[in-house]
N, C-alpha and C positions, 0 to 999 in steps of 0.2 A: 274523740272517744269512739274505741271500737263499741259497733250493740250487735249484740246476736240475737238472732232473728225467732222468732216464738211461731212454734206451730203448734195448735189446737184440735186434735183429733179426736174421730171417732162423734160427730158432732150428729144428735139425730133429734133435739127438737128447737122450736124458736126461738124460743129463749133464753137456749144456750147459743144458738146462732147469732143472737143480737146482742148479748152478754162481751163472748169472744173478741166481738169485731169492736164493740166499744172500750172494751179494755186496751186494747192494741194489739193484736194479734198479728202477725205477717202473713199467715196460711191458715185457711181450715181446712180439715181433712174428713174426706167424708170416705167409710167402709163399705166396698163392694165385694164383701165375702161373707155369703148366706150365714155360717157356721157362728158367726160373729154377735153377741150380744147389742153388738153397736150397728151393726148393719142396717142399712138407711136403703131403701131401692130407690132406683133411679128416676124416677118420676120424683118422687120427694125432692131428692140432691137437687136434682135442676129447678125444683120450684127456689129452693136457696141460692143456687148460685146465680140466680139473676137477679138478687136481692146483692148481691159481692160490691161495697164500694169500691172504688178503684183502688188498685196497687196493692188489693188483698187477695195472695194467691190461692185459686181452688185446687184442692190435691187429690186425687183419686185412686182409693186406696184397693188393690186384689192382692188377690194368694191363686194363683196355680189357674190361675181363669184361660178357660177355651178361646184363641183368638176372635171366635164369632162372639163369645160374651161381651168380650171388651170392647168388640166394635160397636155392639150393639149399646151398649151404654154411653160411650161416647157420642153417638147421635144423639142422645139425648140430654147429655151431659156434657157441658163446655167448661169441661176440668181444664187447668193450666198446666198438671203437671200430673203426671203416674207416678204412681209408687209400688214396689213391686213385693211382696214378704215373704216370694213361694222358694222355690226349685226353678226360676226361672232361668231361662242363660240369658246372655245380652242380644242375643238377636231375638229373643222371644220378648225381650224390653224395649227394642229397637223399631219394632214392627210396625209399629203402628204410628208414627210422625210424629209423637209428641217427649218435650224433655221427658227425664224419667230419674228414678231415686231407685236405688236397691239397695233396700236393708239387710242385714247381714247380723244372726244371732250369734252373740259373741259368748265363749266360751272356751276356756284353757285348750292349744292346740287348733285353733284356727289361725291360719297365718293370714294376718287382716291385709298385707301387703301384696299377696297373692291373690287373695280375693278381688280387693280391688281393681286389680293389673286385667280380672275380666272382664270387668264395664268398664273400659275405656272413655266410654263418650257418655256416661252417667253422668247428672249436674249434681252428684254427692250421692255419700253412705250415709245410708241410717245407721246407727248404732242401736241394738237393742239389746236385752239378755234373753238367754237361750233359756226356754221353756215347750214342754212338751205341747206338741202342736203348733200352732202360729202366733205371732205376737208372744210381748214378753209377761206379758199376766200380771202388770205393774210390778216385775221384782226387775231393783237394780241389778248389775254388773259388776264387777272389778275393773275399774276402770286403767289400774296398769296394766292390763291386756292389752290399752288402745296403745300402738307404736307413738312417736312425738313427731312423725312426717309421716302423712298421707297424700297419696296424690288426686283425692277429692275432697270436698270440703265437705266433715263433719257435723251430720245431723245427732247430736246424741240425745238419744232415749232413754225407758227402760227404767221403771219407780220414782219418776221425778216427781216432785213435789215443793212447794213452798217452800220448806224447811230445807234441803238438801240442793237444791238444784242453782248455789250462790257458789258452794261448793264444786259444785261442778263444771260451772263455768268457770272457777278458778285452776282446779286440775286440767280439765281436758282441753279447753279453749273451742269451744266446738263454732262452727259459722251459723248453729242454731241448736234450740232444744225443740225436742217434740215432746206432748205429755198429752194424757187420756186421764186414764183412772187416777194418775193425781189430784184431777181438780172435779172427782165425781163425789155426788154423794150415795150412789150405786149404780151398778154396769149398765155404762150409757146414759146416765142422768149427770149431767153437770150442776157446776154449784158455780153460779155469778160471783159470789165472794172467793171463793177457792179459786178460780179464775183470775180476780183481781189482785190476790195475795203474790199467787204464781208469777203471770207478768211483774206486778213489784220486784218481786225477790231478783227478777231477772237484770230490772233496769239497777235494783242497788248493785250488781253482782259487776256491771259494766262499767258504773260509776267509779268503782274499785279498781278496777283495771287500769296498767298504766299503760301509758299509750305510747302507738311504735313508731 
C-alpha cells in the first residue's frame, strides 16, 4: 500500500504538538515568519523539537528571511528540513546545508514544470493556492493546474480538510499532504479531534488506492 505522508503545520502550542505526533503525523511544521498568525519564535520551536520522537520530521517554515535570520534560528533550532514560501531562488534555498521544500502558489498561467526545473536539488514542491500575501489562507486550488509528471515529489496543500483531502489524494496523488487551518479551531489553535479526523481521512484515502 502506497501512504502519503501527513504534514501538520503551523503548530505553536503542546497540545497541539502532542495531539499531531500521537495521531501520526510524519512532519511538524513550525512558522518562522513574524507576519504570521501561527508564528512560534525560536526558543519555543526548539523547546518542541527536542520533545520530536524519532522519524518525525521537524520543518522550518520562512518567507523572504535575511540569510542571518535563518542562521540565527537554525542554531537554535535543529529543524530537519526548510521550507521556503517567499521570492526565494534556489541558491538562496541552498545556502544554508540543509534539505529544503519550495512552495510554489499556484494559479492559472504558472508553468509548474518551469518552476520546478529551478530547484533542482529541492526534496519537493509544496503545492499551495495563490493568495494575497503568503501562504494560501486555507483556500483550495484547481487542482488540474497540477501537470500528471513532476520531477519533484508533491507536497499538496491549500484548504485541506477532513472532508476533501480523500479526494485529493485520489486526483493529485501527491507524496504528501500538508494542512494548517484545516484542523484549527481558530488561527493557530489546533483541534486534537480535527487532527485525528484528517490523518483518518488520509489513511482511508490510501487504503483505496490501488497499488503499483
Amino acid at each position: 500500500m502506497l501512504r502519503t505522508r501527513i504534514k501538520i503545520c503551523g503548530i505553536t502550542r503542546d497540545e497541539d504538538f502532542r495531539a499531531a505526533v500521537h495521531c501520526g503525523a510524519d512532519a511538524i511544521g513550525f512558522v518562522f515568519y513574524e507576519a504570521s498568525p501561527r508564528y512560534l519564535s525560536p526558543q519555543r520551536a526548539a523547546e518542541l523539537v527536542r520533545c520530536l520522537p524519532p522519524f518525525v520530521t521537524a520543518v522550518g517554515l520562512f518567507v523572504n528571511a535575511s540569510p542571518e535570520s535563518i542562521a540565527s534560528t537554525l542554531k537554535l533550532v535543529p529543524v530537519d528540513l526548510l521550507q521556503f514560501h517567499g521570492d526565494e531562488t534556489a541558491a538562496d534555498c541552498r545556502r544554508h546545508g540543509r534539505p529544503y521544500l519550495k512552495a510554489a502558489r499556484v494559479r492559472p498561467g504558472l508553468d509548474l514544470l518551469e518552476y520546478a526545473a529551478r530547484y533542482p536539488d529541492a526534496r519537493g514542491m509544496l503545492l499551495d493556492a495563490f493568495a494575497d500575501g503568503y501562504g494560501g489562507a486555507g483556500k483550495s486550488f484547481d487542482w488540474s493546474l497540477i501537470p500528471p509528471v513532476l520531477p519533484l515529489p508533491v507536497i499538496l496543500s491549500g484548504g485541506l480538510d477532513a472532508q476533501n483531502v480523500g479526494q485529493a489524494i485520489e486526483r493529485v496523488r501527491p507524496w504528501a499532504v500538508d494542512v494548517s487551518s484545516g484542523v484549527e479551531v481558530s488561527r493557530g489553535i489546533k483541534d486534537a479531534e480535527k487532527i485525528a479526523e484528517f490523518v483518518a481521512g488520509v489513511r482511508h484515502a490510501d487504503n483505496r488506492r490501488p497499488p503499483v
